[in-house]
LUMTI-924944 format. One line per 4 residues: number of its first residue (from 1); their letters; for each residue x, y, z of C-alpha. Coordinates in Angstrom, 3 decimals, padded with zeros to 6 digits, m for minus. Layout:
<sites>
NUM	A	X/Y/Z  ...
</sites>
This chain:
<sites>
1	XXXX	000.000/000.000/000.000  001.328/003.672/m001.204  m000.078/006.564/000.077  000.885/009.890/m001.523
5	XXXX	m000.447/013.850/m000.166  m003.114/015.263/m001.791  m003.455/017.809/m004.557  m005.044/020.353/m002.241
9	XXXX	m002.502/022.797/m001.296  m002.354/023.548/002.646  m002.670/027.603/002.896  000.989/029.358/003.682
13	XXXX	001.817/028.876/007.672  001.406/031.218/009.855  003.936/031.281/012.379  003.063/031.899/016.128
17	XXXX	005.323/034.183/018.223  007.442/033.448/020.918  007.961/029.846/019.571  011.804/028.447/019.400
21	XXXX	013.127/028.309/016.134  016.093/026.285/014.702  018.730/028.052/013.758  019.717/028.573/009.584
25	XXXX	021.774/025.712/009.390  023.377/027.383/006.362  022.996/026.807/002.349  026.213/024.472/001.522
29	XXXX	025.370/022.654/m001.009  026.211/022.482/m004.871  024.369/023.507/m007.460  023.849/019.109/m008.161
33	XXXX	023.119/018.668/m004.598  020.741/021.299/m004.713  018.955/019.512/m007.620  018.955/016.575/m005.320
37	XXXX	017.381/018.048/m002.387  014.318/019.841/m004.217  013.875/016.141/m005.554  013.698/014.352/m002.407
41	XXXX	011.247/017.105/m000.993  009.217/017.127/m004.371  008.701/013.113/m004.614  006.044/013.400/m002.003
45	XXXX	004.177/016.085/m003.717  002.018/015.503/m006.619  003.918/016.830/m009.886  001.095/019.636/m010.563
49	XXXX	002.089/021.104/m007.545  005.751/021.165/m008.232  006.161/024.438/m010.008  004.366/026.700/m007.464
53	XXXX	006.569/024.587/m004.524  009.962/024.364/m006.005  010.395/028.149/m005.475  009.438/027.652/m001.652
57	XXXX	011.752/024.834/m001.252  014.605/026.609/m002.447  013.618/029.648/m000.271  013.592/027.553/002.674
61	XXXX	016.644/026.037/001.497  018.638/029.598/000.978  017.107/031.031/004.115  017.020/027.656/006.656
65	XXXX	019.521/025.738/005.366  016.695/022.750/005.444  013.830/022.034/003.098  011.117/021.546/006.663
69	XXXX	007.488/022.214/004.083  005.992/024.436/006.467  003.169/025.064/004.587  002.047/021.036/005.060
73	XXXX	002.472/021.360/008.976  m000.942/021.365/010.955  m001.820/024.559/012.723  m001.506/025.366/016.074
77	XXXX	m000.113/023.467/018.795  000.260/019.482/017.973  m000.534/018.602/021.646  m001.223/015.142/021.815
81	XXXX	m004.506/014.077/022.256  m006.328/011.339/023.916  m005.611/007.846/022.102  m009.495/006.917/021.517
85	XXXX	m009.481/010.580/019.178  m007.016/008.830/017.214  m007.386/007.335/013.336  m006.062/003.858/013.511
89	XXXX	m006.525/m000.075/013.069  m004.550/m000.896/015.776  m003.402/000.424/019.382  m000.042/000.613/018.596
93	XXXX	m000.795/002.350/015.535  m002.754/004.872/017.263  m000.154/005.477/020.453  002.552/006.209/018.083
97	XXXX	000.961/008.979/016.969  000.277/010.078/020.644  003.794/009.939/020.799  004.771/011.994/018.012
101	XXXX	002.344/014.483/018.733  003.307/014.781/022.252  007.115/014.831/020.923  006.515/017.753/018.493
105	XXXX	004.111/019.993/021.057  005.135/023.429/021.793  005.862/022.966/025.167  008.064/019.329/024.645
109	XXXX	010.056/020.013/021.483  013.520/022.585/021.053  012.545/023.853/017.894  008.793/022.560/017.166
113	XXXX	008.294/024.081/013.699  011.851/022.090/012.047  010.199/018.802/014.089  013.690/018.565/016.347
117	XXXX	012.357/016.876/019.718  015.628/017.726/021.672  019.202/017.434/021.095  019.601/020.130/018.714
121	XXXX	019.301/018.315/015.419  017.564/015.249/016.794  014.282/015.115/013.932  011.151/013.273/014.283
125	XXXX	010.831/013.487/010.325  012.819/015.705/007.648  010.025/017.383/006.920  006.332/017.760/007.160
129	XXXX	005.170/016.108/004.067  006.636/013.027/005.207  004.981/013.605/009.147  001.560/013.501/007.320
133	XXXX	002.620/010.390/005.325  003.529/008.923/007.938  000.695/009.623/010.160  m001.356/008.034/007.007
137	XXXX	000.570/004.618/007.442  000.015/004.989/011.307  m003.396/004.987/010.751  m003.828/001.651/008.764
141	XXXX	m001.641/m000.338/010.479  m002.584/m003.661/011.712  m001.430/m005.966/013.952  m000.108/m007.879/010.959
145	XXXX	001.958/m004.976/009.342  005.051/m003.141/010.028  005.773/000.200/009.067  009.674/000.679/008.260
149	XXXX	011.044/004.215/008.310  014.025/005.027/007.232  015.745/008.621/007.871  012.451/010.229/008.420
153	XXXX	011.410/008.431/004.694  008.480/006.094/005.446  008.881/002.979/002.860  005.673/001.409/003.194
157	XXXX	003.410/m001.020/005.148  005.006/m004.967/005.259  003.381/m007.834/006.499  004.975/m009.695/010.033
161	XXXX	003.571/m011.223/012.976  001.577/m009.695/015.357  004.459/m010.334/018.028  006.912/m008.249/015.361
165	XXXX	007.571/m004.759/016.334  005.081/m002.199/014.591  007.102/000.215/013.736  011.140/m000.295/012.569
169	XXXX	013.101/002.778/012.379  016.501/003.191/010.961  018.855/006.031/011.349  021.170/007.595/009.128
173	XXXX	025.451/006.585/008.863  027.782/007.883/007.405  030.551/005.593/006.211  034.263/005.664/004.768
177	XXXX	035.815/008.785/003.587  031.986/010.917/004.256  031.988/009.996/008.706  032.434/013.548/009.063
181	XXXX	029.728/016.864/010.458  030.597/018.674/007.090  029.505/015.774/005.039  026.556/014.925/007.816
185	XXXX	025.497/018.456/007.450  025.725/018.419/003.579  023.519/014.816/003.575  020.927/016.021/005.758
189	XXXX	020.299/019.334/003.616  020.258/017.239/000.467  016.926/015.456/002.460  018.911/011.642/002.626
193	XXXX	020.248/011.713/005.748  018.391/012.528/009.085  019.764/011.930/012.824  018.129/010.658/015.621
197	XXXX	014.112/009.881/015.183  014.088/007.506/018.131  017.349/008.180/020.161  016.426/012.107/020.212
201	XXXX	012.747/011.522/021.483  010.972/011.936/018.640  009.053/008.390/018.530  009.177/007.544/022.188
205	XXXX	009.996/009.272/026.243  013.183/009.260/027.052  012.826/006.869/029.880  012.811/003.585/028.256
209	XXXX	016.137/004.672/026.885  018.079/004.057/029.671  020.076/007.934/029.523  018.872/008.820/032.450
213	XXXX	019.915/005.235/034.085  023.248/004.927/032.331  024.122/008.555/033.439  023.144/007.630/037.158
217	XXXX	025.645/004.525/037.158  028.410/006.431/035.496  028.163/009.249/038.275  027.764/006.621/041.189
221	XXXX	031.157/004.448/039.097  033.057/007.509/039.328  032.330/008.238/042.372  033.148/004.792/043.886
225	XXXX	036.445/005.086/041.861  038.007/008.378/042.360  036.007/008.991/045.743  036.299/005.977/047.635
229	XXXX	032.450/005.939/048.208  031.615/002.154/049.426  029.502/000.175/047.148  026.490/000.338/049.474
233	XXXX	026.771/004.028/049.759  025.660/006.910/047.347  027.292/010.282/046.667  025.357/012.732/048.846
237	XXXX	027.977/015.395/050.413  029.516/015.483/046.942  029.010/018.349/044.183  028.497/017.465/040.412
241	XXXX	029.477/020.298/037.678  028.761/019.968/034.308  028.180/021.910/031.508  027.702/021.842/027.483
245	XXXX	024.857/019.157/027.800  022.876/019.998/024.455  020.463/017.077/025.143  021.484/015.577/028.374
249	XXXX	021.067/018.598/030.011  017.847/016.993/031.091  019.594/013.804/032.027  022.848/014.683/034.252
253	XXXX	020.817/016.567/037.157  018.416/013.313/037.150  020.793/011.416/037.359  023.080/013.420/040.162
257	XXXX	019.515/013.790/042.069  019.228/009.815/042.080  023.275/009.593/043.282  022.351/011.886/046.312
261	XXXX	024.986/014.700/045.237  024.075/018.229/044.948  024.326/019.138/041.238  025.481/023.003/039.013
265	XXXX	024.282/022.413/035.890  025.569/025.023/033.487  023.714/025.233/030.224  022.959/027.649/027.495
269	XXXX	020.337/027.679/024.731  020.470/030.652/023.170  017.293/029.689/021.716  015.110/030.146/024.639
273	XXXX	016.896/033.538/025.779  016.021/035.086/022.120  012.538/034.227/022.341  012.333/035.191/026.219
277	XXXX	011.430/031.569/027.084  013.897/032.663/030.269  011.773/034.032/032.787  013.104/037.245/035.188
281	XXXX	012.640/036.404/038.768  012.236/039.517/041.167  013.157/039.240/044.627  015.166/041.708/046.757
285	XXXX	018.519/042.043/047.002  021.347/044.822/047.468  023.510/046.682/045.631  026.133/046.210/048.220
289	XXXX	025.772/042.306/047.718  025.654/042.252/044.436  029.504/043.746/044.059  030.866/041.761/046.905
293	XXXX	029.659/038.813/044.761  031.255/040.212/041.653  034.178/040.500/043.547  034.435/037.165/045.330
297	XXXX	034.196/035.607/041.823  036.600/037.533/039.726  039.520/038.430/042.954  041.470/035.498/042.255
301	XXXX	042.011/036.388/038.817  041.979/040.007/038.946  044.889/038.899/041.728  046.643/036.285/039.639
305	XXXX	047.038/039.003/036.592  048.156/041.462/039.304  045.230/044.212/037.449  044.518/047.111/039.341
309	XXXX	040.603/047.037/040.459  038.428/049.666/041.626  034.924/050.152/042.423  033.405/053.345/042.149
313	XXXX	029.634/054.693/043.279  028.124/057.910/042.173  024.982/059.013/044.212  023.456/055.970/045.031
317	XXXX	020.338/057.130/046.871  019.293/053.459/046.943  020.899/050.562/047.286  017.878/047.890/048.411
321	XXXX	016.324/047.048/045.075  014.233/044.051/043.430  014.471/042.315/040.757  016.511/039.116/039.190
325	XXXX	019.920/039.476/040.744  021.256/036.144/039.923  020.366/037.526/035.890  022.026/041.010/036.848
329	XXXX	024.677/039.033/038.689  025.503/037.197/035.251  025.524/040.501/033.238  028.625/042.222/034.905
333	XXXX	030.379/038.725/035.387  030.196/037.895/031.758  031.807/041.405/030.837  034.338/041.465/033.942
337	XXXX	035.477/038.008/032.613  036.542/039.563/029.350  037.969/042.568/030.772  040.122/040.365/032.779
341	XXXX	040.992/037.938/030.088  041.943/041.071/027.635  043.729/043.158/029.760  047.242/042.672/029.976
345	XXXX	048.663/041.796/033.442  049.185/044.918/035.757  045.927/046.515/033.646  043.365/048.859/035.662
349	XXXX	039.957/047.607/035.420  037.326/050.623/036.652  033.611/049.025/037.910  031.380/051.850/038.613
353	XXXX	027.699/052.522/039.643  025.906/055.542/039.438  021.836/055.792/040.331  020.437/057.728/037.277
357	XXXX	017.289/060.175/038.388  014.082/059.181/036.944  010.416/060.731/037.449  009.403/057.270/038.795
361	XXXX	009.242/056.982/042.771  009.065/053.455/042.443  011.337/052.507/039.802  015.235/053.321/039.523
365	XXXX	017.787/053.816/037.324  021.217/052.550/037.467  024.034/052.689/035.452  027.116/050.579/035.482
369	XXXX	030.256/051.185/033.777  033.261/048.390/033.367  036.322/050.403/032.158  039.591/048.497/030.985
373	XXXX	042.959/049.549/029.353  043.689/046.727/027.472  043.532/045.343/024.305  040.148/046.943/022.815
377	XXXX	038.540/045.841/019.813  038.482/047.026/015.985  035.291/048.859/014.696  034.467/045.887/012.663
381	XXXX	034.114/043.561/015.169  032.063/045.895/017.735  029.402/045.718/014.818  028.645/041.850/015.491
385	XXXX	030.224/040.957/018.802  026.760/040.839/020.042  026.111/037.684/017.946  026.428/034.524/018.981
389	XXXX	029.808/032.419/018.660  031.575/035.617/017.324  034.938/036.183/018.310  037.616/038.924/017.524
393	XXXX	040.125/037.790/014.783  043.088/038.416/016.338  045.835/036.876/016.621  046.687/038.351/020.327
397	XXXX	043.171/036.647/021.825  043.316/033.141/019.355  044.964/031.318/022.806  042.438/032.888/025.074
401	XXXX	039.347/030.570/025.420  035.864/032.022/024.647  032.900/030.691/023.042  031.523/033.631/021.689
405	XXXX	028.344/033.433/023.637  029.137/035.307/026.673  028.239/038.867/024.771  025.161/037.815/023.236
409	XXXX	023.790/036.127/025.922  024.334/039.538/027.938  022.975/041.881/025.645  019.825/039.378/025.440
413	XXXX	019.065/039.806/029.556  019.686/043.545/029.324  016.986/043.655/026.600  014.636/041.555/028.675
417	XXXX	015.288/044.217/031.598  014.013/046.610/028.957  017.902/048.430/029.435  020.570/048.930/027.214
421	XXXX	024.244/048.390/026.433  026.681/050.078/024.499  030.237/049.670/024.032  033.220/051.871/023.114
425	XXXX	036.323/050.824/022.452  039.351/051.367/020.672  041.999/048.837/019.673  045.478/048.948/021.819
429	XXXX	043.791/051.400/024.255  040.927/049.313/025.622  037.015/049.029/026.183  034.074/050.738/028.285
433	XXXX	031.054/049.147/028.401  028.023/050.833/029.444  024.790/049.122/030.972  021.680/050.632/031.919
437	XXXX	018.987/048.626/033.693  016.418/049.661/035.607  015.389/047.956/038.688  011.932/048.536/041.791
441	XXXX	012.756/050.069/044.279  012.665/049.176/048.181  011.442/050.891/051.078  014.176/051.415/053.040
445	XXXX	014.491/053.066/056.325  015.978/056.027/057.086  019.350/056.043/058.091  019.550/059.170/059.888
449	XXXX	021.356/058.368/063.119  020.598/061.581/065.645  024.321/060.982/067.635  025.837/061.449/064.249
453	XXXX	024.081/064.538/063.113  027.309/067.454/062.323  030.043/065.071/063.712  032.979/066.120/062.157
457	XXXX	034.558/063.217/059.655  037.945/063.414/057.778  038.272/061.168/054.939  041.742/060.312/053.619
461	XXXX	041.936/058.538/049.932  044.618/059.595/047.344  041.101/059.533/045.088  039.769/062.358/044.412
465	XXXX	036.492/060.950/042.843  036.337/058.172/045.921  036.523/061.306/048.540  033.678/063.390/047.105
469	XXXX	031.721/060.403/046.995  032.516/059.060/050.650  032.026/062.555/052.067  028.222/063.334/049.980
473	XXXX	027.258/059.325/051.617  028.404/061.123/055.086  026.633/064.598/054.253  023.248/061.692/053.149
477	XXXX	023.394/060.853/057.036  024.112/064.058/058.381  027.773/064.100/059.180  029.672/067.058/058.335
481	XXXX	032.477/065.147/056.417  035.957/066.786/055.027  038.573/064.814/052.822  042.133/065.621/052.249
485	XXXX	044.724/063.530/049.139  047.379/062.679/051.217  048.367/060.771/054.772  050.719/063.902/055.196
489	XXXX	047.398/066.648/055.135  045.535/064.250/057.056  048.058/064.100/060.156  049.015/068.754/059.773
493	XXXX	045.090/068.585/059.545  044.654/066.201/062.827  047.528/068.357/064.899  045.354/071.513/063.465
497	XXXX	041.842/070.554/064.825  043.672/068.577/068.144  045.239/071.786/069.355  042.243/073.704/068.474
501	XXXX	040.419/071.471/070.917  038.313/070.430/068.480  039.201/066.984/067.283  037.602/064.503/064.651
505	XXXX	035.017/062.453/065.417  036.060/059.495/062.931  039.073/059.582/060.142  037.986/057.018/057.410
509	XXXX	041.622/056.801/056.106  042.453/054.584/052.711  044.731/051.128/053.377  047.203/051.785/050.245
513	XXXX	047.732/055.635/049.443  051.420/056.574/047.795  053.998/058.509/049.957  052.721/057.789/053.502
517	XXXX	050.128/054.562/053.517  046.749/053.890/055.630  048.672/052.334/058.795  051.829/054.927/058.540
521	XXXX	049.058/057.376/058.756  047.039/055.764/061.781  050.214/055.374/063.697  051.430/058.668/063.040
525	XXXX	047.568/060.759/064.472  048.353/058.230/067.258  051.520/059.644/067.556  050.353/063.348/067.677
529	XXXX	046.910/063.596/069.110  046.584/059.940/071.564  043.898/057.526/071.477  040.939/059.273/072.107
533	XXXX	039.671/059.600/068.346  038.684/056.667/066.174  040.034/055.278/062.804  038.639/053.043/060.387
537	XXXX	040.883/051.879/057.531  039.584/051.196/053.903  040.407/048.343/052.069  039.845/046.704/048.891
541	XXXX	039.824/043.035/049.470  041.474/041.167/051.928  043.096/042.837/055.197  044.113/039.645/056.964
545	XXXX	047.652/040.416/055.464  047.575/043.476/057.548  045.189/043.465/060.628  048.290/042.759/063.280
549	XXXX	050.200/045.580/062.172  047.314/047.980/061.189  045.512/047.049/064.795  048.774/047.576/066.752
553	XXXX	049.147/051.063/065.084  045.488/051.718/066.160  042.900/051.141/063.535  039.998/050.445/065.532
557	XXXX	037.756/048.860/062.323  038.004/048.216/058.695  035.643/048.569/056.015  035.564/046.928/051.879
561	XXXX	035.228/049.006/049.293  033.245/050.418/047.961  031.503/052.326/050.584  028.533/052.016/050.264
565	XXXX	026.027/053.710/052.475  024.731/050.613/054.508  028.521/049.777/055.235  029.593/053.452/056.827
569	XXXX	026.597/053.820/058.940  027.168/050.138/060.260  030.847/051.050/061.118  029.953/054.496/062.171
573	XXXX	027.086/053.383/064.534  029.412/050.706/066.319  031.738/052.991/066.916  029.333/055.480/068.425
577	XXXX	027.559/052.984/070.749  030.907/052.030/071.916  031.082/048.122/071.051  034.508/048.120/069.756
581	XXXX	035.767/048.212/073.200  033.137/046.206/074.942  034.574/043.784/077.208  033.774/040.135/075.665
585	XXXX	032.522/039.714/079.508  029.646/041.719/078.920  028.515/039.597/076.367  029.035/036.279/078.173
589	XXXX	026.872/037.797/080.880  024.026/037.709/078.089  024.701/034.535/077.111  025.042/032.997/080.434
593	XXXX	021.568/034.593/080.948  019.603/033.342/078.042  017.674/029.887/079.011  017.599/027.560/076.570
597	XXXX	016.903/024.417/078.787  015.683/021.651/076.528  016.982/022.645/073.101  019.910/020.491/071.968
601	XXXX	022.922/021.736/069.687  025.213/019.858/067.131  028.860/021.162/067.237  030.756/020.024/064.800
605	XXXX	034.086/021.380/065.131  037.420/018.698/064.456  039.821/021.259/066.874  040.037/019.568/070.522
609	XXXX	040.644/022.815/072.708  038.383/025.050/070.114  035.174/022.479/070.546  035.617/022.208/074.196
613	XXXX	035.730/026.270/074.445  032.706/026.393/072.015  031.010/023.794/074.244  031.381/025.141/077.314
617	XXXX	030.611/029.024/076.120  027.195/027.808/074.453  026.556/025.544/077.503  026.689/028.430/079.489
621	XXXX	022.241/028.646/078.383  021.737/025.666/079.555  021.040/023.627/076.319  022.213/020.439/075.834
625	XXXX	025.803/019.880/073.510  026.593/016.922/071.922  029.470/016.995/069.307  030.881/015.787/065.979
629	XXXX	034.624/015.610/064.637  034.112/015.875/061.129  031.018/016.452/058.805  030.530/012.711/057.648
633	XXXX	029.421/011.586/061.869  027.700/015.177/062.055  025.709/014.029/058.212  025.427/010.287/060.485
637	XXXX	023.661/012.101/063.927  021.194/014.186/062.158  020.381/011.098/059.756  020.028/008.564/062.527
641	XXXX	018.306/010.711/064.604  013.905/011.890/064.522  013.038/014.978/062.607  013.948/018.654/065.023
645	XXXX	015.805/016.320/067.150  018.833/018.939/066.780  017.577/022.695/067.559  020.691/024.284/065.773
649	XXXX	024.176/023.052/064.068  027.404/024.874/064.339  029.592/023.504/061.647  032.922/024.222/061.265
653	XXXX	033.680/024.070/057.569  037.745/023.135/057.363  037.429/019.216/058.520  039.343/016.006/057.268
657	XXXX	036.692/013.544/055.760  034.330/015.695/054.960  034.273/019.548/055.379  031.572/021.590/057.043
661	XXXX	029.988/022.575/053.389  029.812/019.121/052.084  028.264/018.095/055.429  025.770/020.832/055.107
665	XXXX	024.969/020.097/051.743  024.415/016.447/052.416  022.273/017.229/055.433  019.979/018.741/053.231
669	XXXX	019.625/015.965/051.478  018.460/013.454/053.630  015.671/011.683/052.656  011.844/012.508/054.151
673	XXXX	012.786/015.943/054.437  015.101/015.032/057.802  017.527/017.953/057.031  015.294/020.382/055.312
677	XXXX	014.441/022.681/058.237  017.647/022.364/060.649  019.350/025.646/061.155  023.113/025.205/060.812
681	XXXX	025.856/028.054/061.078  028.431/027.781/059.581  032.244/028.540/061.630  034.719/029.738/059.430
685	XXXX	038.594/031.161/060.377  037.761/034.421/058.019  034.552/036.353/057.162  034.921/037.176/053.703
689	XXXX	032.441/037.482/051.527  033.567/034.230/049.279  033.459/032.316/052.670  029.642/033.596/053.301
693	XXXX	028.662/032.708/049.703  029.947/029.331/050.328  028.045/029.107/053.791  024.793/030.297/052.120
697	XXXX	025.558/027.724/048.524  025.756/024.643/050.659  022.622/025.750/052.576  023.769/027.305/055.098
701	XXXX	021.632/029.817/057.269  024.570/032.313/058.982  028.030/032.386/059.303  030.360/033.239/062.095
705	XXXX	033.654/033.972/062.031  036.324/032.480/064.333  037.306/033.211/067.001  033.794/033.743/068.062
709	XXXX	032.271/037.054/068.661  030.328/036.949/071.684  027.563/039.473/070.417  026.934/038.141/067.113
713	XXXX	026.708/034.695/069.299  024.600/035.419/071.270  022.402/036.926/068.976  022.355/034.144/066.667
717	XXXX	021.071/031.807/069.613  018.370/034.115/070.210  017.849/034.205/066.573  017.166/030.375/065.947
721	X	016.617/029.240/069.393
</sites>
């Protein structure tokens, strides 16, 4: 039995919007292939028809790279439909084309108008005359027939035994001197090749495939061979990173789910940004976070390429916002990446943040600026670096890795904040990119402080630009603030107002300044004027390096840059209320009067002396302690123990077996939701901001630094006791 299409020509398609789309694949052939491929597309179409078609073929072939017949697709959505609604002789007959309908619906298939089910080329059919010829055969199958398709071509009905499979379905090889994409590529246009009807999804789920199973075994293989995990044990506590799926990116979480590990799976379908299939989430967040997260994940190689970073913030009125941070997040990462990679070692690199007005009360306007000196880019090539897999040609970048994507995929979430970028550059003397998105605003409270109102500030910063905007955040809260260039003006200017009897409240003084630095500076007011008056040294990063010496000549606190509003009145405030030079005592006091008689607490802490001093401070409320020496018997106590046995965890994160993150991460995996709600707090030697995003990643609730600060202690236990 042959079936052909009929002489009724399907009206043009009409395309709906918002749908993925396949990319052109790109016109290769010869002018003898080309014959070829109208031929194969045209045998299905009755010859009266083949003038008025031809033309569209070859349109689709110049303009897709593919001959798909999008004028013979159905309309609408092909959601499948209950079987009984079906055509057929047969049920087999009829849940195949279930199946393919399902496979080719808008919400199931990548691209749903070139028939690809998933893996990017993966094809239920060539094309769509041969997806109604084969739905013909479908529906006068028996259960004495067989329908054999090969490459997407359906050859006919052939007679078998009812226990012979229905359908047979061959896929397309290349052989000999032709196993190669180019050739692939070239075959497939031609219409006598086509990849992947059953292995992509396009006849059946995925499930009976075994990708998802055979991905689970080769996770829990490698873990039990390069992990040492036993053969009755799984690999929660462990982290799985992959990336570059294409059509596994369904698969590999599955599979890392069914392991027990905590999964990042990193994948990009340009597809689904173009077409805004990515959805914005909005949730608050702050400005302040945001760069201490840009920083965390760029300072080791802004460090390792020894580049000179700064942050700058122009009247930032405010810095609570909402809106999708993690997107925002992946904006200035993307560009800070290639500003790093392009800039030659010892480069300055310029981030910078200025709140643009606007008429709106509830919306704001914020611009940021990444500035670099290094290599730039030629005019050319700033026309189309915006499209995907574009790279310069250069001959300076061709050993620096790239895909191409990170630019397009930017410039794709800017437009879906309704913002903008634009770029300047120039080759040999670098780049600026500008982006402007606009984000809601918060409420936030005011941060007038009445003790603070016309205390007199000096800030010190060889910055010009960073001491106007320091001192208009102090004039914000209502501090009468005055900046000098030097350490040398700051001390004549100390001496000045000291014998005047009218000393500075505060002198916010910058950690590396040329001539005479932050702590030469400290030491030297010291020196002149005693220790009445406070100092609070400005860093960049890290000031571990320098805390002795800068404490010993009398910096009383330290604050990152860049300053942001939040940050100064937090410092300012503590100063003011006196807490710096608290006696810890005081706080025990507090501690040793909370009650928290009945409530038990996990330490976790692999230090002898520094879990018995833990112990015995937090015993002090009366709660019971029991304690761990690494994270794998802390993961084994909350697992063998009833659901909100444990009140709280404190986990120290540097352990031998397993650290404090993996532990936390695995506690939150425990089945029947054992883990889910358990407060743990994370200990840590440092409190830098890469150490709280690690805290917070492995599900962490808070973080405190050791050794422990009695007042952020004891305000913790309150907190989650």
């Amino acid at each position: 039995m042959k079936f052909t299409l009929s002489n009724q020509l399907p009206d043009p398609p009409v395309f709906v919007e918002g749908i993925r789309r396949a990319p052109d694949r790109g016109y290769k052939l010869s002018p003898a292939q080309t014959k070829t491929a109208l031929k194969n597309a045209l045998r299905y179409i009755p010859r009266e028809l083949h003038a008025q078609l031809a033309p569209e073929f070859m349109n689709e072939l110049l303009t897709r790279g593919k001959i798909y017949g999008y004028r013979f697709r159905p309309e609408g959505d092909l959601k499948a439909k209950p079987i009984d609604e079906y055509k057929g002789k047969c049920i087999e007959g009829k849940a195949f084309q279930v199946m393919i309908d399902n496979n080719l619906s808008f919400d199931i298939a990548l691209y749903p108008y070139e028939l690809v089910t998933y893996g990017e080329t993966g094809q239920v059919c060539q094309n769509w005359m041969q997806y109604r010829l084969i739905k013909m055969y479908l529906e006068e199958l028996t259960q004495d027939q067989t329908l054999v398709v090969e490459s997407g071509h359906p050859l006919g009905l052939f007679k078998s035994k009812p226990e012979a499979p229905r359908v047979i379905i061959t896929n397309s090889m290349m052989v000999g001197l032709f196993d190669n994409q180019k050739d692939w590529e070239i075959a497939a246009q031609m219409g006598v090749a086509n990849y992947g009807q059953m292995t992509a999804g396009g006849w059946m789920y995925i499930g009976p495939q075994g990708i998802v199973h055979g991905t689970f075994n080769t996770l829990l293989n490698a873990g039990r061979m390069k992990l040492g995990i036993p053969q009755n044990g799984d690999l929660r506590g462990h982290l799985f990173i992959s990336s570059g799926l294409g059509g596994m990116s369904g698969a590999q979480p599955k599979a890392a789910e069914m392991s027990g590990a905590a999964s990042i799976i990193a994948e990009v379908d340009m597809s689904r940004i173009e077409n805004g299939k990515i959805e914005l989430t909005e949730e608050d967040f702050n400005l302040a976070e945001l760069v201490d997260n840009l920083i965390a994940m760029t300072r080791s190689e802004i460090e390792a390429h020894h580049h000179d970073f700064e942050v700058q913030l122009n009247k930032i009125e405010h810095e609570y916002v909402r809106g999708d941070s993690l997107r925002v997040q992946q904006i200035f990462t993307n560009i800070m990446s290639n500003a790093i990679k392009y800039t030659p070692d010892g480069g300055k690199i310029l981030f910078s943040i200025t709140e643009k007005p606007t008429t709106s009360l509830d919306i704001g306007c914020y611009e940021f600026v990444i500035q670099d000196n290094g290599m730039g880019m030629s005019e050319e090539f700033q026309k189309v670096m915006f499209d995907p897999f574009t790279r310069e040609d250069d001959k300076r970048i061709s050993e620096i890795q790239g895909t191409g994507l990170g630019m397009a995929i930017t410039r794709n979430i800017v437009n879906m904040m309704n913002g903008n970028i634009k770029v300047e550059s120039k080759l040999g003397k670098g780049s600026r990119f500008t982006v402007t998105i606009f984000l809601r605003l918060r409420d936030e409270k005011s941060e007038t402080i009445d003790e603070l109102i016309n205390l007199p500030v000096l800030v010190v910063d060889d910055d010009k630009i960073g001491c106007e905007g320091t001192v208009a955040t102090l004039n914000e809260i209502g501090i009468d603030g005055e900046w000098v260039l030097s350490g040398k003006e700051a001390v004549e200017r100390a001496v000045k107002r000291h014998e005047n009897g009218n000393d500075y409240f505060v002198y916010i003084i910058d950690w590396q300044m040329p001539g005479m630095d932050g702590i030469e500076t400290t030491r030297q007011i010291r020196q002149k004027i005693g220790p009445d008056v406070s100092v609070i040294v400005l860093t960049s990063y890290d000031y571990t390096k320098i805390e002795e010496e800068a404490k010993a000549a009398g910096v009383d606190e330290f604050i990152s840059k860049p300053l942001f509003r939040s940050r100064l009145t937090a410092a300012l405030q503590k100063i003011i209320s006196g807490k710096p030079s608290q006696d810890a005592r005081d706080y025990l006091k507090n501690i040793a009067a909370s009650d928290y008689t009945g409530k038990k607490i996990l330490l976790v802490e692999d230090n002898e002396l520094n879990r018995e001093v833990a112990a015995e401070i937090i015993g002090m409320t009366g709660a019971e302690i029991e304690t761990a020496v690494n994270g794998k018997e802390a993961v084994d106590k909350v697992a063998d123990h009833p659901n909100g046995y444990y009140d709280l965890v404190f986990m120290d994160v540097q352990m031998p077996i397993m650290n404090g993150y993996e532990a936390a991460t695995a506690i939150r995996s425990l089945p029947k939701h054992k883990g889910e709600l358990l407060p743990i707090v994370a200990m840590t030697a440092n409190a830098f901001t890469e150490d709280v995003i690690l805290a917070k990643s492995a599900g962490m609730n808070e973080h405190i630094a050791k050794p422990l600060d009695m007042e952020k202690l004891n305000r913790m236990l309150h907190e989650w006791m």
